[in-house]
PDB file of N, CA, C, O and CB in Angstrom:
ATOM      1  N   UNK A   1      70.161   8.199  61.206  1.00  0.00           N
ATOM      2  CA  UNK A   1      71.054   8.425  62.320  1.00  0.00           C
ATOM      3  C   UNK A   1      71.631   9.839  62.206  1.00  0.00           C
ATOM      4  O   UNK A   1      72.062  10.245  61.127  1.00  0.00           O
ATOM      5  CB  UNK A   1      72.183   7.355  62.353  1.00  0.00           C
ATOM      6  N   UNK A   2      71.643  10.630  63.373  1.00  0.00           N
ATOM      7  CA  UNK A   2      72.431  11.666  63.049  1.00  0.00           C
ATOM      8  C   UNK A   2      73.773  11.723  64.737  1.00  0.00           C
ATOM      9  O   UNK A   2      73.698  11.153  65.826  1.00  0.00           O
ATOM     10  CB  UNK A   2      71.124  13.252  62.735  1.00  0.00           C
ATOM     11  N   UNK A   3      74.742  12.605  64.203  1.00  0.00           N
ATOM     12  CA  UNK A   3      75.387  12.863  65.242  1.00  0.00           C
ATOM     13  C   UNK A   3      74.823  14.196  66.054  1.00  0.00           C
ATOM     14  O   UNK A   3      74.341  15.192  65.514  1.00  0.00           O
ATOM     15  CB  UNK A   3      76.744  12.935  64.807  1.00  0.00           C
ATOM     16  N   UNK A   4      74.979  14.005  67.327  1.00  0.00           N
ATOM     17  CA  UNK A   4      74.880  15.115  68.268  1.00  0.00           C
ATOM     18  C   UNK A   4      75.680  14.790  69.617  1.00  0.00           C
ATOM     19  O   UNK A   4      75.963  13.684  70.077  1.00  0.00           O
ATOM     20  CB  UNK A   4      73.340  15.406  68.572  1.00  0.00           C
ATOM     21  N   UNK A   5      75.968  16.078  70.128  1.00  0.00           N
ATOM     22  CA  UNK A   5      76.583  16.173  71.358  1.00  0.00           C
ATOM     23  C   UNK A   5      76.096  15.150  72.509  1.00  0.00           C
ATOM     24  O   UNK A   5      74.918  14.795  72.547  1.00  0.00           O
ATOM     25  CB  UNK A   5      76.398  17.541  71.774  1.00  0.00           C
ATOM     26  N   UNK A   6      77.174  14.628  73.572  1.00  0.00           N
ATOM     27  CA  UNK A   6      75.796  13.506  74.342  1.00  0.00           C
ATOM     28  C   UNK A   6      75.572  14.317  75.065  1.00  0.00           C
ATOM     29  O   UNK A   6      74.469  13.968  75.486  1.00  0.00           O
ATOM     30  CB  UNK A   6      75.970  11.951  75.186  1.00  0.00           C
ATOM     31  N   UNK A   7      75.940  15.632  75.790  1.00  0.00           N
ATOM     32  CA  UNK A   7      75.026  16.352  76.906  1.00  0.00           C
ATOM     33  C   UNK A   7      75.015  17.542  75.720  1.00  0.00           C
ATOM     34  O   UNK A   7      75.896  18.390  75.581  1.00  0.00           O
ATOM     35  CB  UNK A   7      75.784  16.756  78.809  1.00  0.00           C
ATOM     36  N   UNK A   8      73.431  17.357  74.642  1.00  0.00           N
ATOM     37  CA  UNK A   8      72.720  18.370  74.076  1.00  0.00           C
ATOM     38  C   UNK A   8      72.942  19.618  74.220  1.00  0.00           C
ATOM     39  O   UNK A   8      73.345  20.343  73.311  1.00  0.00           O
ATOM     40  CB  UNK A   8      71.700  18.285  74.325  1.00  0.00           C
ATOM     41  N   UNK A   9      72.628  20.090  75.713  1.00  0.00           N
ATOM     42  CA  UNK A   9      72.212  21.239  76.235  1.00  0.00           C
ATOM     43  C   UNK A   9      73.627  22.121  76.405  1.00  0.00           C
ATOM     44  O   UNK A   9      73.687  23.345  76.522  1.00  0.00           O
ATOM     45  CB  UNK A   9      71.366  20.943  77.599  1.00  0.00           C
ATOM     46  N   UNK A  10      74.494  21.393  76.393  1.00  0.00           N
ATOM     47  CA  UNK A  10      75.838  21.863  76.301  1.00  0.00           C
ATOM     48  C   UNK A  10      76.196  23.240  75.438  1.00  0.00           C
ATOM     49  O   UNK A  10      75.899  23.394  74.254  1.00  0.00           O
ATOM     50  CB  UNK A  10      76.570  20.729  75.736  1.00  0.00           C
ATOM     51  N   UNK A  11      76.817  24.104  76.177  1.00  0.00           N
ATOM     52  CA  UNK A  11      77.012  26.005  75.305  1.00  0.00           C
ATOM     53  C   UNK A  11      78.243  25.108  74.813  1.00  0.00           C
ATOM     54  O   UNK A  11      77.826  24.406  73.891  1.00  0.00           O
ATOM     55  CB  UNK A  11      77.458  28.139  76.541  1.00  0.00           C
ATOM     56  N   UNK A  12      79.414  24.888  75.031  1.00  0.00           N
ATOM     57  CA  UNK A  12      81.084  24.678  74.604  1.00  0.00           C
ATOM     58  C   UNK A  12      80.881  24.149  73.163  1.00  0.00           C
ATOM     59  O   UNK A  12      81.147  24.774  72.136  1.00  0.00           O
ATOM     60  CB  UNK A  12      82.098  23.392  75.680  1.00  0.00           C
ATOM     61  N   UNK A  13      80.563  23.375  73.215  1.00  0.00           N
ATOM     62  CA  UNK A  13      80.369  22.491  71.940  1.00  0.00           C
ATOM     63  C   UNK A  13      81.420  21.712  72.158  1.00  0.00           C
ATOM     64  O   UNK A  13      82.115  21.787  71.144  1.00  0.00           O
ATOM     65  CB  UNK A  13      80.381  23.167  70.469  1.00  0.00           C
ATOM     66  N   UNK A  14      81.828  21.123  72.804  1.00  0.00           N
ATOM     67  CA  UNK A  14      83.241  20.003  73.470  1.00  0.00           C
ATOM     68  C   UNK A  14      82.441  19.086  73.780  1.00  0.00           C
ATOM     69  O   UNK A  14      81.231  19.205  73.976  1.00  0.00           O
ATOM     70  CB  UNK A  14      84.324  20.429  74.959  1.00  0.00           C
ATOM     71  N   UNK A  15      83.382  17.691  73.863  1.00  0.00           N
ATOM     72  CA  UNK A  15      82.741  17.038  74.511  1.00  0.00           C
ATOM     73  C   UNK A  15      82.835  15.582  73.624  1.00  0.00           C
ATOM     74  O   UNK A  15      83.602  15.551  72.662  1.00  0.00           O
ATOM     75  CB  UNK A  15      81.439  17.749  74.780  1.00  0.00           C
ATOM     76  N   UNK A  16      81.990  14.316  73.997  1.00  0.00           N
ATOM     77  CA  UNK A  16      81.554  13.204  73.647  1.00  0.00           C
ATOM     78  C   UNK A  16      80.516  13.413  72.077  1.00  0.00           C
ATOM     79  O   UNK A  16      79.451  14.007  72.247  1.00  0.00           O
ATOM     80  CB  UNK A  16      80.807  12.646  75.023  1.00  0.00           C
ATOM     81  N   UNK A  17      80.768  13.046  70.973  1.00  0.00           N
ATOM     82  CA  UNK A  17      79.769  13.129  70.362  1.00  0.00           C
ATOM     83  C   UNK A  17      79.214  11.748  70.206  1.00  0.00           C
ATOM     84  O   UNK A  17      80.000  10.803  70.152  1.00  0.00           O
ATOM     85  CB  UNK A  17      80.002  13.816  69.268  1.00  0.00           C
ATOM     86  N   UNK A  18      77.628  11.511  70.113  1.00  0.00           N
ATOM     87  CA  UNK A  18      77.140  10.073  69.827  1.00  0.00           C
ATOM     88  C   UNK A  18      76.263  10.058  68.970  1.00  0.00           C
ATOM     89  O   UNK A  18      75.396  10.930  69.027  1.00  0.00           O
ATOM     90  CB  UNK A  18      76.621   9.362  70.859  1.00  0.00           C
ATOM     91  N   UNK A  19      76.223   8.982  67.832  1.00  0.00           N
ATOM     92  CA  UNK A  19      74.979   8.557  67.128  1.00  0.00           C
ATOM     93  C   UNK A  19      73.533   7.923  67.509  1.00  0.00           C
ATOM     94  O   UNK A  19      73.350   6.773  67.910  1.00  0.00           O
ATOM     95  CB  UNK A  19      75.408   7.789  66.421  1.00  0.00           C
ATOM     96  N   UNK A  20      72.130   9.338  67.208  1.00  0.00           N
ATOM     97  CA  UNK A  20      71.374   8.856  67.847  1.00  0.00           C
ATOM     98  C   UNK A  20      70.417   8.741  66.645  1.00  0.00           C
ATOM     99  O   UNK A  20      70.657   9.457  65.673  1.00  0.00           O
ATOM    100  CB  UNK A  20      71.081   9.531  69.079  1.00  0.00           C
ATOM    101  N   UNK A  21      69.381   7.932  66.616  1.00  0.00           N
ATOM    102  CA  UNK A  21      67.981   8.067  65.763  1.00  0.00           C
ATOM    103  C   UNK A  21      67.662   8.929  65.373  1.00  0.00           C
ATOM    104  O   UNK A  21      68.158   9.883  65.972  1.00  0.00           O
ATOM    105  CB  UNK A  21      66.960   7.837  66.167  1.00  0.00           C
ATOM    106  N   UNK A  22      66.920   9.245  64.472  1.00  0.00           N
ATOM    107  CA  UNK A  22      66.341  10.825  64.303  1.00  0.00           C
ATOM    108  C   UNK A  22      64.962  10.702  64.265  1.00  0.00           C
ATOM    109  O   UNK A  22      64.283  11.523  63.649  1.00  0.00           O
ATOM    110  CB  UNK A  22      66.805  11.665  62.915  1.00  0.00           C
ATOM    111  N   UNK A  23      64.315   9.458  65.053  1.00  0.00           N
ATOM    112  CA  UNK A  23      63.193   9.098  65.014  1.00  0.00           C
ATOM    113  C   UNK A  23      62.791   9.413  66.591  1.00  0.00           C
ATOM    114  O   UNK A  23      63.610   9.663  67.476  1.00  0.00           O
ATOM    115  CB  UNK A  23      63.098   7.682  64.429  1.00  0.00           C
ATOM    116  N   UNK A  24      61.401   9.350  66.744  1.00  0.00           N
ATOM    117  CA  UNK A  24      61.026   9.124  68.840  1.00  0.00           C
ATOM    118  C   UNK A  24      60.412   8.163  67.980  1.00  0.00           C
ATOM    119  O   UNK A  24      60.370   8.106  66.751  1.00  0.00           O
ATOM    120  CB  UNK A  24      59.860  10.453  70.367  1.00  0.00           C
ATOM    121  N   UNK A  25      59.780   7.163  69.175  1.00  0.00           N
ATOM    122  CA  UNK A  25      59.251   6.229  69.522  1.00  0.00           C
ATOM    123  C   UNK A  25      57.932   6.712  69.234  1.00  0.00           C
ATOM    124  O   UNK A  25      57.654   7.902  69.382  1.00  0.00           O
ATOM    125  CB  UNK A  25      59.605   5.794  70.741  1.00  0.00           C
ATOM    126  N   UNK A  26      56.695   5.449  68.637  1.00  0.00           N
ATOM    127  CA  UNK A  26      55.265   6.234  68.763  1.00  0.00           C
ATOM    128  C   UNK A  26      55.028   5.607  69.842  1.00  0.00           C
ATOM    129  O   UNK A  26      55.593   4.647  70.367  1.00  0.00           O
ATOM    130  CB  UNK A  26      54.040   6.136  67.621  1.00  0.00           C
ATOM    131  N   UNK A  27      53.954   6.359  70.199  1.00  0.00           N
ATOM    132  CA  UNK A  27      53.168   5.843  71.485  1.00  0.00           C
ATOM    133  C   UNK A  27      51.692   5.683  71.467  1.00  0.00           C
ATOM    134  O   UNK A  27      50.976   6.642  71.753  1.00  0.00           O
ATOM    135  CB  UNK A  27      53.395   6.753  72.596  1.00  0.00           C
ATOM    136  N   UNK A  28      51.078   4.259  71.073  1.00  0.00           N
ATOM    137  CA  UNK A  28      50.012   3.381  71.042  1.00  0.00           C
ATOM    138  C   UNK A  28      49.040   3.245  72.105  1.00  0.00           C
ATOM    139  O   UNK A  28      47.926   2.732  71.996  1.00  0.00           O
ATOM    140  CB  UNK A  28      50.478   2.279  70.862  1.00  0.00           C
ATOM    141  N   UNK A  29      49.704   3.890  73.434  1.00  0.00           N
ATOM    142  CA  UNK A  29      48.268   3.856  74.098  1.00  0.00           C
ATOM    143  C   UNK A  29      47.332   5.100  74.110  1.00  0.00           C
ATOM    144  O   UNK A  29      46.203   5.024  74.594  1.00  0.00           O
ATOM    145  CB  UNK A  29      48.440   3.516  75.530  1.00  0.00           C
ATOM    146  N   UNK A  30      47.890   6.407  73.494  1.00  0.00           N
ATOM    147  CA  UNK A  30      46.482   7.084  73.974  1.00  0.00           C
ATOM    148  C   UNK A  30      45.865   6.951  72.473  1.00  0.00           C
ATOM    149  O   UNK A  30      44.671   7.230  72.357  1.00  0.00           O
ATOM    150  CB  UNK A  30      46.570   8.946  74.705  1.00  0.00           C
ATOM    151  N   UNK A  31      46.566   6.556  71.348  1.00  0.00           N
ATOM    152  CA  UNK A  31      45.463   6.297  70.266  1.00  0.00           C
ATOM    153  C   UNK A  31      44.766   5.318  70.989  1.00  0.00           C
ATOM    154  O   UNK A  31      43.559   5.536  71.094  1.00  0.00           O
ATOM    155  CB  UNK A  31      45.939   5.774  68.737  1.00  0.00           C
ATOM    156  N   UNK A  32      45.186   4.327  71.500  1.00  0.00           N
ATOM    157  CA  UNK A  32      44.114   3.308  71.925  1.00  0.00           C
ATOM    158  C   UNK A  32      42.679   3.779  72.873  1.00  0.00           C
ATOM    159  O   UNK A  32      41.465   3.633  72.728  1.00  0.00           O
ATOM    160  CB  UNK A  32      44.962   2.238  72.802  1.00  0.00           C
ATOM    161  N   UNK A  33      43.521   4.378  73.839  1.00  0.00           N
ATOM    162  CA  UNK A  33      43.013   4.895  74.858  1.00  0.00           C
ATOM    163  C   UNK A  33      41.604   5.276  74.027  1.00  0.00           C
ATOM    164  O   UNK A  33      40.576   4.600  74.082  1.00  0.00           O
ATOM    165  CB  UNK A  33      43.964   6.066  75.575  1.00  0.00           C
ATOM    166  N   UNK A  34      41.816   6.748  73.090  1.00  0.00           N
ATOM    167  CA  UNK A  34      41.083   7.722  72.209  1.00  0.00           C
ATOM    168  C   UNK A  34      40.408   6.736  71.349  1.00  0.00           C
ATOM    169  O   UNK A  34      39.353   6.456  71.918  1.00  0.00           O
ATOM    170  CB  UNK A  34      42.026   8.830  71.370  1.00  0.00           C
ATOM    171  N   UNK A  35      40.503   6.131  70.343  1.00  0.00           N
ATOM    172  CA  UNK A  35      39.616   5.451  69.386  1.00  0.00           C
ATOM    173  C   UNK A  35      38.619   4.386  70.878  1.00  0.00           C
ATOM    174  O   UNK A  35      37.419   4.327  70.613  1.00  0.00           O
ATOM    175  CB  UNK A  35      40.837   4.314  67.879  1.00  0.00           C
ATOM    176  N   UNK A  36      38.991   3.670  72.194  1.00  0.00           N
ATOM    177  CA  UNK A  36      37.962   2.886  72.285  1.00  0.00           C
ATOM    178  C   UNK A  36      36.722   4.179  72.981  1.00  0.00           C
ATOM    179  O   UNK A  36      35.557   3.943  73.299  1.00  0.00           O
ATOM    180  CB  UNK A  36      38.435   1.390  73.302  1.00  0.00           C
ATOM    181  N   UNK A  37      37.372   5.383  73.053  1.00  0.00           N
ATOM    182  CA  UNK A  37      36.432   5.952  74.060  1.00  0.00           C
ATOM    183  C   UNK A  37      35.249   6.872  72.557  1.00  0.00           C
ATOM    184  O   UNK A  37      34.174   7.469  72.607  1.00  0.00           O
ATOM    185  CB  UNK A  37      37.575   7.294  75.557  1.00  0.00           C
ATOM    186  N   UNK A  38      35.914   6.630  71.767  1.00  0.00           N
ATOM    187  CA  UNK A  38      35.202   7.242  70.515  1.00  0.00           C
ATOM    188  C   UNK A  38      34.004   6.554  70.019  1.00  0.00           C
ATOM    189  O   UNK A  38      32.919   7.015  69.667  1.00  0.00           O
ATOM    190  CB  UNK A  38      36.123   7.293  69.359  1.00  0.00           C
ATOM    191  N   UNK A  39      34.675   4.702  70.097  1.00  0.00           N
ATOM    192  CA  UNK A  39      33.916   3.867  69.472  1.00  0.00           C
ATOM    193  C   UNK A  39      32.630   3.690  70.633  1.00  0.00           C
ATOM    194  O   UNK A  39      31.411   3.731  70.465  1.00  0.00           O
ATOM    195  CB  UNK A  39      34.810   2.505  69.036  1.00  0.00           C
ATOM    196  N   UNK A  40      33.420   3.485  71.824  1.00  0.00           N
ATOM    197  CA  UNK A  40      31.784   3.732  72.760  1.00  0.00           C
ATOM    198  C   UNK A  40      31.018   4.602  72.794  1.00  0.00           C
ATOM    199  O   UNK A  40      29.879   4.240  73.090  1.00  0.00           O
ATOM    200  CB  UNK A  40      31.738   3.788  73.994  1.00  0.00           C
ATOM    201  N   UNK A  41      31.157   5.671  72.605  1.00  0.00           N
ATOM    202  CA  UNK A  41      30.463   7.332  72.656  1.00  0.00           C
ATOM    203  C   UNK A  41      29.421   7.381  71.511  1.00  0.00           C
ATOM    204  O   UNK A  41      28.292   7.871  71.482  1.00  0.00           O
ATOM    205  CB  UNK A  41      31.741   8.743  72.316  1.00  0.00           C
ATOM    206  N   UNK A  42      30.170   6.701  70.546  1.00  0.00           N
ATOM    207  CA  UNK A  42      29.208   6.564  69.436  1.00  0.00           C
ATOM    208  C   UNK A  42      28.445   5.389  69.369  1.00  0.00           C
ATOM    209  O   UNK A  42      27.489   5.645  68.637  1.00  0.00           O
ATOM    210  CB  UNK A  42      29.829   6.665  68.245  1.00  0.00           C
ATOM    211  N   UNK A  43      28.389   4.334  69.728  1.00  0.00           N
ATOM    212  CA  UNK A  43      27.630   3.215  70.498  1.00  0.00           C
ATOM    213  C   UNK A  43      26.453   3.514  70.793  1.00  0.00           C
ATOM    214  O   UNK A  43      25.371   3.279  70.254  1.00  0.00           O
ATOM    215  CB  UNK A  43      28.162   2.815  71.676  1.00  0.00           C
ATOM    216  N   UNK A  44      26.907   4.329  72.153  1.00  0.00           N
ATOM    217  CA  UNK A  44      25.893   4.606  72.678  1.00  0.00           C
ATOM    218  C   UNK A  44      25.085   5.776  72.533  1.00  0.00           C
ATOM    219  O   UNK A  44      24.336   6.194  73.415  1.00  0.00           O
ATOM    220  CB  UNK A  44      26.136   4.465  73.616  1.00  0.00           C
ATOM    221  N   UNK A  45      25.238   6.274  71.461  1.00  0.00           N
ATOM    222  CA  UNK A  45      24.551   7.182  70.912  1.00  0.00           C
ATOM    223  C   UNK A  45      23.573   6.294  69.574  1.00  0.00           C
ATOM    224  O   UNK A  45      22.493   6.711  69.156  1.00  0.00           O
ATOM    225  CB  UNK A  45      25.681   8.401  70.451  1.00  0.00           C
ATOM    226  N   UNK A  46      23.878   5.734  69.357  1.00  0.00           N
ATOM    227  CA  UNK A  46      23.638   4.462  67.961  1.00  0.00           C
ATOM    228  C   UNK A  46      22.284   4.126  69.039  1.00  0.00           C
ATOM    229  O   UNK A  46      21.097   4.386  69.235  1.00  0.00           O
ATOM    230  CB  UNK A  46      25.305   2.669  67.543  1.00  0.00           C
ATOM    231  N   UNK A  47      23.134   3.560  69.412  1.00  0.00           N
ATOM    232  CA  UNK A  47      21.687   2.365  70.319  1.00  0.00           C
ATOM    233  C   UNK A  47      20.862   3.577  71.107  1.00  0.00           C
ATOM    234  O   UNK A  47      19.671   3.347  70.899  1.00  0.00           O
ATOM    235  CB  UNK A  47      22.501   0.802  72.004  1.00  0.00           C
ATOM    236  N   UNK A  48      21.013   4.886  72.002  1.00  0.00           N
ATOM    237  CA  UNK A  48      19.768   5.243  72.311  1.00  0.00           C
ATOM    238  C   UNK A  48      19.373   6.309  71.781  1.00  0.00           C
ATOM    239  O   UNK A  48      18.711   7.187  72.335  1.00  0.00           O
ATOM    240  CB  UNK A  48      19.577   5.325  73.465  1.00  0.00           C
ATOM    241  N   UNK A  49      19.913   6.286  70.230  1.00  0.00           N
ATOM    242  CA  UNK A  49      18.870   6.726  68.395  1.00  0.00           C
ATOM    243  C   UNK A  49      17.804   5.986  68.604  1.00  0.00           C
ATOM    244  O   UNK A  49      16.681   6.450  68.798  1.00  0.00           O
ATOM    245  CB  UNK A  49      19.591   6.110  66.518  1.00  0.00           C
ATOM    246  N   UNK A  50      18.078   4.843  68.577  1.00  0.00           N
ATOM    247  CA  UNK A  50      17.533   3.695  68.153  1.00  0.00           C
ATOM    248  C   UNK A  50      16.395   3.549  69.328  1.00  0.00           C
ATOM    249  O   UNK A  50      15.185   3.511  69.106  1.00  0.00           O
ATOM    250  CB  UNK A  50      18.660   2.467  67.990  1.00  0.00           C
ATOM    251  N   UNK A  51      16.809   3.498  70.195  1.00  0.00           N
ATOM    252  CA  UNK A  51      15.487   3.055  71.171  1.00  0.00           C
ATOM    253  C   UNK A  51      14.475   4.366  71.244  1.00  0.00           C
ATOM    254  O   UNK A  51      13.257   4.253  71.379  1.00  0.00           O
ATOM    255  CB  UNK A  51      16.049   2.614  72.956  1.00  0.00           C
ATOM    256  N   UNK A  52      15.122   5.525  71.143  1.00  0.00           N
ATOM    257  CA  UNK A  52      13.604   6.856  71.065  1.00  0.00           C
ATOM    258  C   UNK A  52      13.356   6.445  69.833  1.00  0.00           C
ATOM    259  O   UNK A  52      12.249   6.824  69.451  1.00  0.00           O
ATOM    260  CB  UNK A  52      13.849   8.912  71.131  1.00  0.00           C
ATOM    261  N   UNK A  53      14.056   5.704  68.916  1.00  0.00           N
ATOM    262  CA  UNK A  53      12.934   5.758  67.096  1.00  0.00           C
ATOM    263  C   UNK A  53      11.698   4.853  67.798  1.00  0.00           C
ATOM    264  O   UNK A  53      10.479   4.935  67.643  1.00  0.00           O
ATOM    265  CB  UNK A  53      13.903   4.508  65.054  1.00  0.00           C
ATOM    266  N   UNK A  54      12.468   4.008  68.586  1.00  0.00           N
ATOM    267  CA  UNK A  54      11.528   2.643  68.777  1.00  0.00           C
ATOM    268  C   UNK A  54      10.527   2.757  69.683  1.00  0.00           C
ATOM    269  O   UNK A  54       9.694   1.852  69.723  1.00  0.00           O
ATOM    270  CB  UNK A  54      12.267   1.421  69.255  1.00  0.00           C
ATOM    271  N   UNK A  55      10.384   4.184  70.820  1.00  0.00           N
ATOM    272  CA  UNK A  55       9.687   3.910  71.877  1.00  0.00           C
ATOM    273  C   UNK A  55       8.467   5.408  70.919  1.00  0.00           C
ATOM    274  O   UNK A  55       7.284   5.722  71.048  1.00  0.00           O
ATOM    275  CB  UNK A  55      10.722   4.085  73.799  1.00  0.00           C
ATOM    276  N   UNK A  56       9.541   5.887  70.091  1.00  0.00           N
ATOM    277  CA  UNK A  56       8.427   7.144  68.917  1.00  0.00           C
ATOM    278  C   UNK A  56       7.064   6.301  68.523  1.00  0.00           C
ATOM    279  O   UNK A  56       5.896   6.517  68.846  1.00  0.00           O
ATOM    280  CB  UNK A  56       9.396   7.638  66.919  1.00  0.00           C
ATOM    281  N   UNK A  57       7.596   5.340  67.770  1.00  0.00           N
ATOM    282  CA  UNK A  57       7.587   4.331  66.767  1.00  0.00           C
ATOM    283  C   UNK A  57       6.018   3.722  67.369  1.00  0.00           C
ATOM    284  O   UNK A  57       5.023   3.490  66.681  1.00  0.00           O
ATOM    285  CB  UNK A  57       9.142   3.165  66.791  1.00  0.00           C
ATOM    286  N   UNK A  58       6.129   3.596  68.497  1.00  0.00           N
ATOM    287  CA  UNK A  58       4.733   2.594  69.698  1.00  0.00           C
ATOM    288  C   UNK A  58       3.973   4.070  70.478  1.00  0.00           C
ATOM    289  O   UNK A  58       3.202   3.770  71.389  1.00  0.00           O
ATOM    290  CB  UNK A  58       5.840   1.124  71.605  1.00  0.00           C
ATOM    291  N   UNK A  59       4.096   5.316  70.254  1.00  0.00           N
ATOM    292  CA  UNK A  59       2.979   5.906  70.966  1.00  0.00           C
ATOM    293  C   UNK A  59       2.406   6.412  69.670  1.00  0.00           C
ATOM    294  O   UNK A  59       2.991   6.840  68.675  1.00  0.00           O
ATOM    295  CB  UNK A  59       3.309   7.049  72.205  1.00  0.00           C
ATOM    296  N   UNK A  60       0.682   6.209  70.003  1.00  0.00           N
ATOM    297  CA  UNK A  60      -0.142   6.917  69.301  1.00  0.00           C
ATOM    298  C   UNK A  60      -0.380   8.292  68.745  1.00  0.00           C
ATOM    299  O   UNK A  60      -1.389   8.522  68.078  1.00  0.00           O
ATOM    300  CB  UNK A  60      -0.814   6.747  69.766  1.00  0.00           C
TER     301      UNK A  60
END
């Protein structure tokens, strides 16, 4: 917890002081967002490895 002014931006230094967190909040959706678009990208790079090994694999 720390103390700070409640209007921050304030030059006087007067005023209301309040106890706030000294933490922010995390925010879980664009990791989410980012890891599922990672895990597909690489998917589908996995699987069409895999199908030129496989279509290599059958021409003479």
């Amino acid at each position: 917890m720390i103390l700070t002014p409640a209007a921050i931006t304030s030059v006087s230094g007067g005023g209301k002081v309040v106890a706030v967190s000294g933490h922010t909040a995390t925010d879980w959706q664009p990791w989410l967002i980012g890891t599922t678009v990672v895990v597909l990208v690489l998917g589908a790079a996995i699987g069409a490895r895999a199908a030129h090994r496989r279509t290599a694999e059958v021409r003479p």
